[in-house]
C-alpha positions as a LaTeX table, in Angstrom:
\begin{tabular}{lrrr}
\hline
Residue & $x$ (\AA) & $y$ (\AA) & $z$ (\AA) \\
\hline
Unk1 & 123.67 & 62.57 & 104.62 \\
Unk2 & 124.80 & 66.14 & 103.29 \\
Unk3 & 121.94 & 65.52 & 100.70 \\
Unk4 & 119.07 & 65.12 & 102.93 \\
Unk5 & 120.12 & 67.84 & 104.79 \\
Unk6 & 120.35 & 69.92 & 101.42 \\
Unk7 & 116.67 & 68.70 & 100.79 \\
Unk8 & 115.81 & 69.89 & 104.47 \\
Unk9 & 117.02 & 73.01 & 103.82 \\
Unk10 & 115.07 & 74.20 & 100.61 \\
Unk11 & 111.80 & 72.33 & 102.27 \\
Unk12 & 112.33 & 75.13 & 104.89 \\
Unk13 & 113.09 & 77.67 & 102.38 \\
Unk14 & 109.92 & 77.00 & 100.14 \\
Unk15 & 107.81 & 77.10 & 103.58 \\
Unk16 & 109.37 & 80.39 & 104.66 \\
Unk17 & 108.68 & 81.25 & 101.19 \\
Unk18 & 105.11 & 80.25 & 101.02 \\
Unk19 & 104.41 & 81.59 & 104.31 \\
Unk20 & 105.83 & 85.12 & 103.15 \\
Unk21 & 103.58 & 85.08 & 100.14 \\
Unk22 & 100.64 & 84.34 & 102.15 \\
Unk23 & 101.85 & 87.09 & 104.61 \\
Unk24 & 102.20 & 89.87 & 101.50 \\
Unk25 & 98.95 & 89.04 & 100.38 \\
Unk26 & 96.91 & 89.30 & 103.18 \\
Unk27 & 98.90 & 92.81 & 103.82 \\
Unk28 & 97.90 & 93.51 & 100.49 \\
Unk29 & 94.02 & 92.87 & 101.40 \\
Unk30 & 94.30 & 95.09 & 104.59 \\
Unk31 & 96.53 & 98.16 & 103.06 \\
Unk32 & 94.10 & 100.59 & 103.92 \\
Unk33 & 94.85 & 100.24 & 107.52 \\
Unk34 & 98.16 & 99.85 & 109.25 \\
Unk35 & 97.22 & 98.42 & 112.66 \\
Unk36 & 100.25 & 99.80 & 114.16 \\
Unk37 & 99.60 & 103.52 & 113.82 \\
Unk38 & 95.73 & 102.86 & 114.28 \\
Unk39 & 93.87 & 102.01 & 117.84 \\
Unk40 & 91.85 & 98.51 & 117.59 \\
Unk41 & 88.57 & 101.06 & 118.06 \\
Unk42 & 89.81 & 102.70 & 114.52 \\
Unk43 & 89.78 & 100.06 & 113.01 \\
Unk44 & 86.77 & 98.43 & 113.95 \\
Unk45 & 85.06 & 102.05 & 113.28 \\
Unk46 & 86.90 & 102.21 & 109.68 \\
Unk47 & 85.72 & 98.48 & 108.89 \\
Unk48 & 82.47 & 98.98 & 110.02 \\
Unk49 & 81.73 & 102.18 & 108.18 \\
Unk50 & 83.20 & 100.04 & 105.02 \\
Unk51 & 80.61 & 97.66 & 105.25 \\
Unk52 & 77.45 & 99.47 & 106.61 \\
Unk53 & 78.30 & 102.93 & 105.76 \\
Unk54 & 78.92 & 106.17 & 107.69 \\
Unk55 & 76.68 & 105.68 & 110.86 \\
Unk56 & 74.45 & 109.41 & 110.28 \\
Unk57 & 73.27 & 110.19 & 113.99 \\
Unk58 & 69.70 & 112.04 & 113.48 \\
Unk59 & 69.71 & 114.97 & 115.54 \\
Unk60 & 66.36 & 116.02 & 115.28 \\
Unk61 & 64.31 & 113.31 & 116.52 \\
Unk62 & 66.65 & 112.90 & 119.68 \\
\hline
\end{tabular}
């Protein structure tokens, strides 16, 4: 019995393991923004402007 519980133990500890390397990485993938210090509008703003480019609002023709 002390052996499957053994087993059950570094099952759990590979999971936790596996789910903190997933964790790291996806941190790792979003390091240019820390969501805690920046509003959800911020972000969305920063991503956008990533992926379209600085919106340029054309004064002249308003």
């Amino acid at each position: 019995m002390t052996d499957r519980h053994k087993e059950f133990a570094e099952a759990m500890r590979n999971i936790m393991r596996h789910n903190e390397e997933k964790e790291k990485k996806q941190r790792n993938v979003d390091n240019d923004f820390d969501e805690e210090d920046c509003s959800l509008q911020e972000i969305l703003e920063a991503k956008f402007d990533e992926l379209f480019g600085t919106a340029q609002i054309d004064e002249e023709n308003s």
